[in-house]
C-alpha positions in Angstrom: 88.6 76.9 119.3 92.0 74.9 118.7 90.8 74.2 114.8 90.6 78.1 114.3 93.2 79.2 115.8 95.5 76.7 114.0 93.9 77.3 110.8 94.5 80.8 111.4 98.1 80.5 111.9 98.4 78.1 108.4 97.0 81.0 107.2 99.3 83.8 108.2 102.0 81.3 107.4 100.4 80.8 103.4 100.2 84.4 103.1 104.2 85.2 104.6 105.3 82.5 101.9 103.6 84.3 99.7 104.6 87.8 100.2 108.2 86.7 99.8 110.0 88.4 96.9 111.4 86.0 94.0 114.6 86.7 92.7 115.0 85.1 89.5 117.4 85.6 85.6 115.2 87.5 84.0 117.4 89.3 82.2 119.4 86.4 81.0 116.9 84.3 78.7 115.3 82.9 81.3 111.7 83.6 83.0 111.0 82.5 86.1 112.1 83.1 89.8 112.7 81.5 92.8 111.4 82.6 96.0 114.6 83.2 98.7 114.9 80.2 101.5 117.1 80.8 104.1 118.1 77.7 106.3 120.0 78.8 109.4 121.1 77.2 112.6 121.8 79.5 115.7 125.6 80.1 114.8 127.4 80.3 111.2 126.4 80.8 107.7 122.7 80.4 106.8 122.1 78.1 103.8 121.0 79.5 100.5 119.7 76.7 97.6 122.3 77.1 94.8 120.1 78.1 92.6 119.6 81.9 94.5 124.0 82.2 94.2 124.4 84.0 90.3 126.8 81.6 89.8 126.7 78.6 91.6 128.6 78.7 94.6 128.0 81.1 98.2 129.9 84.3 98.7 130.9 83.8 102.5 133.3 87.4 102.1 137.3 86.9 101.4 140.6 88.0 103.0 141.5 89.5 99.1 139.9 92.6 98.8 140.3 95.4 96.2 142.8 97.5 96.4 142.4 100.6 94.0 145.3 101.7 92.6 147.9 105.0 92.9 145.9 106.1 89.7 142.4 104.9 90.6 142.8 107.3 93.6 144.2 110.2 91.9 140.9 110.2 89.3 138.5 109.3 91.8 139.9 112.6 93.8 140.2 114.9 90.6 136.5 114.0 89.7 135.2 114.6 93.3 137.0 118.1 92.9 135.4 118.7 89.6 132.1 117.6 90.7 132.7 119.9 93.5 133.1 122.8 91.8 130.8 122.0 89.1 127.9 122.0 91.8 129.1 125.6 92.8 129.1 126.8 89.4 125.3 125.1 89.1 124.3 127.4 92.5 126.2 130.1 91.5 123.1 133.0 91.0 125.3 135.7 89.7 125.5 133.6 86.5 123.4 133.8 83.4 122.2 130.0 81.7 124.8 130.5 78.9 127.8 131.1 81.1 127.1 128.5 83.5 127.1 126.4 80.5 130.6 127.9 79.6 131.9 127.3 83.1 130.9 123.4 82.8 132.3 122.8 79.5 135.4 124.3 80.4 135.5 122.6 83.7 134.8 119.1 81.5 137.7 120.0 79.5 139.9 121.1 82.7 139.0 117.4 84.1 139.8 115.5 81.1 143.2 117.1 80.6 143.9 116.8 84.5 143.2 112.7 84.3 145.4 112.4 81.2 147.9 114.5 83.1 147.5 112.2 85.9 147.7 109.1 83.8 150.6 110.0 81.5 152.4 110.6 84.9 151.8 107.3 86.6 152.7 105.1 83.6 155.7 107.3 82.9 156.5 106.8 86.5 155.8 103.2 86.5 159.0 102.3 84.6 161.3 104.2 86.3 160.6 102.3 89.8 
């Protein structure tokens, strides 16, 4: 009964390595993977082999974060209101196929003039601080 029950559990352990997912460069020249391992003791970091980090060394998180810019913002915001109305236009059953094709097109070209606005004001501004 002990011999089963152990081979039963090499088993289930053979089959759980196996399922594992392998993460490998595939798309950089090279073709095979390597299954994750994951080391870890009770408190901290677990342990990674270096070859699962993309380039070599752990990402344990940083006090430097990005921080988007005045400009970054202002597009980000100008294409979430453009995106905005460009979904009311798309639900917008009043409209025929050609006109809500109109509307987008000219809402395209409203958004590309508003982020060169927006850029042509922050580099003009940028020298005069």
């Amino acid at each position: 009964m002990k011999k089963i029950l152990i081979a039963a559990i090499a088993l289930m352990l053979s089959i759980g390595a196996m399922a594992q997912f392998h993460h490998g460069y595939f798309g950089r020249g090279y073709g095979y993977g390597y299954p994750r391992v994951g080391l870890s003791v009770g408190v901290g970091y677990p342990y990674y082999p270096y070859y699962y980090y993309p380039y070599g060394y752990p990402y344990y998180g940083s006090t430097y974060y990005y921080q988007p810019s005045k400009l970054d913002l202002q597009i980000d915001d100008i294409n979430n209101k453009y995106d905005y109305k460009k979904s009311l236009v798309k639900h917008d059953k009043g409209l025929s196929h050609q006109q809500k094709k109109a509307e987008k097109k000219e809402l395209k070209y409203e958004r590309e003039q508003a982020i060169n606005q927006a850029k042509q004001d922050y580099y003009n501004n940028l020298g005069k601080k």
